[in-house]
RODRENBA-517007 format. One line per 5 residues: number of its first residue (from 1); for each residue x, y, z of C-alpha. Coordinates in pm, 1 decimal. Example, Ala and Ser with C-alpha at 12.3 -4.5 7.8 and 13.67 -1.06 7.14 Angstrom:
2
1) 1230.0:-450.0:780.0; 1367.0:-106.0:714.0
% end
This chain:
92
1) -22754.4:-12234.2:-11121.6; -23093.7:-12230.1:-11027.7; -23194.2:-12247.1:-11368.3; -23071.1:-12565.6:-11431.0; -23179.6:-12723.5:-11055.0
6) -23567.8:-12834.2:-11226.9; -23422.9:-12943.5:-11540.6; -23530.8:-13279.2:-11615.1; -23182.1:-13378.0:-11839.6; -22891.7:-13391.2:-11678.8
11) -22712.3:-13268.1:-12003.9; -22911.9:-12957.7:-11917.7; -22863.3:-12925.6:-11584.1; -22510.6:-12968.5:-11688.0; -22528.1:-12630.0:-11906.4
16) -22687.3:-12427.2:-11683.4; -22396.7:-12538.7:-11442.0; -22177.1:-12419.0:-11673.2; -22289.7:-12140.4:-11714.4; -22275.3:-12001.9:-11338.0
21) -21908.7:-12128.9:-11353.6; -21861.5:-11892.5:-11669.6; -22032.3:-11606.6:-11493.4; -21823.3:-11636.3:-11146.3; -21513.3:-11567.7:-11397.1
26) -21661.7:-11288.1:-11495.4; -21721.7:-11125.1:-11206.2; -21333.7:-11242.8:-11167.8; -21252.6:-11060.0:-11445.5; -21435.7:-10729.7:-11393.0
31) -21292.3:-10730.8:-11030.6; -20950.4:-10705.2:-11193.1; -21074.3:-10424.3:-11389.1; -21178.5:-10247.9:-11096.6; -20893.0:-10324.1:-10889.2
36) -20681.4:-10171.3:-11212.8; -20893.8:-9869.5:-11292.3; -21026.0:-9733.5:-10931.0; -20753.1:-9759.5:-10680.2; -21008.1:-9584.0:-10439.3
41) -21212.5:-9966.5:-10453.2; -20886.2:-10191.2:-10536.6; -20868.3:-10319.6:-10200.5; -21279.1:-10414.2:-10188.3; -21242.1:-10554.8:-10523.9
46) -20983.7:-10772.4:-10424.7; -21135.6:-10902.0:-10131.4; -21450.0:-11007.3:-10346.3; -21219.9:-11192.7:-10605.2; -21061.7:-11391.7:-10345.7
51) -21427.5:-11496.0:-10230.4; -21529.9:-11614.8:-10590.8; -21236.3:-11850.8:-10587.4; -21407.6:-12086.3:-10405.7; -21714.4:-12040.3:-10513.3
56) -21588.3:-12113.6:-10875.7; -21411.3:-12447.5:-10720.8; -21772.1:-12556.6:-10570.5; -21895.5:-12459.8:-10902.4; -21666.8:-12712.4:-11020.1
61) -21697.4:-12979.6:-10806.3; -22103.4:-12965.2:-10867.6; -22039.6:-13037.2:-11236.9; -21795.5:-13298.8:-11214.3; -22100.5:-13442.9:-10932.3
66) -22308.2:-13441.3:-11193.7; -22146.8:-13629.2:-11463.8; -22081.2:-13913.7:-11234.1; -22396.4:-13923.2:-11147.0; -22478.4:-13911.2:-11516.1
71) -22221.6:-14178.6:-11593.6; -22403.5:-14406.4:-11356.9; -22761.7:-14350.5:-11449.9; -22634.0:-14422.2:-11826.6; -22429.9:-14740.9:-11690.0
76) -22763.4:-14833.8:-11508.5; -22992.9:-14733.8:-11827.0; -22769.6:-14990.4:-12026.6; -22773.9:-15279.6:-11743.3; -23174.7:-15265.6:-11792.0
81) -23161.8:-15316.8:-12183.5; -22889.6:-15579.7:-12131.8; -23066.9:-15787.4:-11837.7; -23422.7:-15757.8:-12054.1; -23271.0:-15861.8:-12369.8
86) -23121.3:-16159.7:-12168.5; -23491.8:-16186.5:-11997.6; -23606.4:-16196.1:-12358.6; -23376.3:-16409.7:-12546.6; -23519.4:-16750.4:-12461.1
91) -23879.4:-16620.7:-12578.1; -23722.3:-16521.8:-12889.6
% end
């Protein structure tokens, strides 16, 4: 995540977001491997999962932040061509 937090694109902001998303399912998924395969750490491993559960929903929530916010900077990107073509027209 920090990766992505000096990126100057949104689009790549938006990767390295996704990419911390992917990686808090995988420490989901290796927690369920340790819960299965060392009973002596099940109950530690299962705690942990249940504390990347909301981590992963943050995770979440910070992307979907981001493509608003990406929705409106290309709504506002398109506003400025419109208004100066409009600006421009009668000089035309």
């Amino acid at each position: 995540m920090a990766e992505g937090f000096e990126r100057t694109g949104i689009q790549e902001t938006l990767n390295f977001y996704n990419i911390a998303r992917a990686s808090c399912g995988e420490c989901r998924s290796l927690l369920y491997v340790i819960e299965d395969n060392f009973p002596e750490f099940a109950e530690d491993a299962a705690h942990l999962r249940t504390k990347c559960i909301p981590i992963g929903i943050k995770l979440t929530h910070l992307i979907q932040s981001t493509k608003q916010r990406q929705a409106f900077t290309t709504l506002g990107t398109l506003s400025a061509i419109v208004l100066t073509l409009l600006l421009l027209k009668p000089l035309l």
